[in-house]
C-alpha positions, -999 to +999 in steps of 0.1 A: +501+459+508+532+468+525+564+455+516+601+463+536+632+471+525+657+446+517+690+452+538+725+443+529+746+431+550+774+459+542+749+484+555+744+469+587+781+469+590+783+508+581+752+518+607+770+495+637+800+516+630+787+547+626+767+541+663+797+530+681+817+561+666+790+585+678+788+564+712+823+564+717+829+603+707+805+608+731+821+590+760+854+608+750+840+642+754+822+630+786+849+618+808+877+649+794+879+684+809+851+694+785+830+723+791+792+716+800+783+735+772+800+711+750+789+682+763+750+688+762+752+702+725+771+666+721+747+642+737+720+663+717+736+661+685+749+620+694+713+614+707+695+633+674+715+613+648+712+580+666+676+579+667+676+591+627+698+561+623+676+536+640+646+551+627+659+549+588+669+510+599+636+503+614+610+522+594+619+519+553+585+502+541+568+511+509+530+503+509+507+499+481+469+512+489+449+537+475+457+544+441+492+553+458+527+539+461+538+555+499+576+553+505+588+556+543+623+562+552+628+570+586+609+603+594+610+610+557+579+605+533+568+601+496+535+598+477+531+589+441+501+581+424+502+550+408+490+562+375+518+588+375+543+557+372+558+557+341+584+529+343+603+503+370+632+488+362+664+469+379+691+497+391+722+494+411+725+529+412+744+538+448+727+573+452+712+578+489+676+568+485+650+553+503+664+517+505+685+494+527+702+477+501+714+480+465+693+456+448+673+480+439+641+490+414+639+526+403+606+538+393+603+566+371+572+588+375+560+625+368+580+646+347+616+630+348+612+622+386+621+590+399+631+571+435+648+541+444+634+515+465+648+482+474+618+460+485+628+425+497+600+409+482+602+424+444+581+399+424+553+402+452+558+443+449+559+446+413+526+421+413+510+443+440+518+475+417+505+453+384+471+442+404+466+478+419+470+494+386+447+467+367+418+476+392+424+513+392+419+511+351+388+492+354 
């Protein structure tokens, strides 16, 4: 099963700014007596961050299959076997993380590892992680 990320609005807020400032940064340097040089490693760097922007927004899904939790964030991935879970619970916790919003579960795993997801749909996640378990025991 795959389930999305929650977003907040406040993040949505942050990543519209964050474009237009790039956007705008870009124009400035674009229309000024810039040298070429300059401008190219600008549109590179405006063009690179922009599309890990949009691709963070558009692709945070974790999915359930396998045996496996998978966490997608952007370009970034994670795999933990579901038998290596060791606990979820409720966190607020703001650090960077795989997850749109701060209504958030973190699941403990491994030795002392843990990530933080925000899945909009958490009863049907945590019932799709209880079910996956319950089938992989029996």
């Amino acid at each position: 099963m795959r389930f999305v990320s929650k977003v907040d609005g406040w993040v949505i807020a942050v990543m519209l700014v964050a474009i237009g400032g790039m956007i705008w940064a870009l124009l400035s340097v674009m229309i000024t007596e810039t040298p070429w040089l300059v401008r190219i490693a600008t549109a590179a760097v405006t063009v690179l961050v922009l599309g890990l922007l949009v691709s963070l927004f558009t692709r945070t899904h974790y999915t359930i299959a396998d045996g496996e939790l998978r966490v997608v964030s952007g370009p970034f991935r994670r795999t933990i076997p579901l038998s290596a879970i060791t606990s979820i619970e409720p966190s607020r916790n703001p650090l960077s993380s795989p997850a749109l919003s701060l209504d958030r579960l973190k699941i403990s795993y491994g030795n002392k590892k843990y990530v933080l997801i925000s899945p909009a749909d958490k009863t049907g996640f945590l019932s799709a992680i209880e079910n996956s378990t319950r089938r992989d025991e029996a």
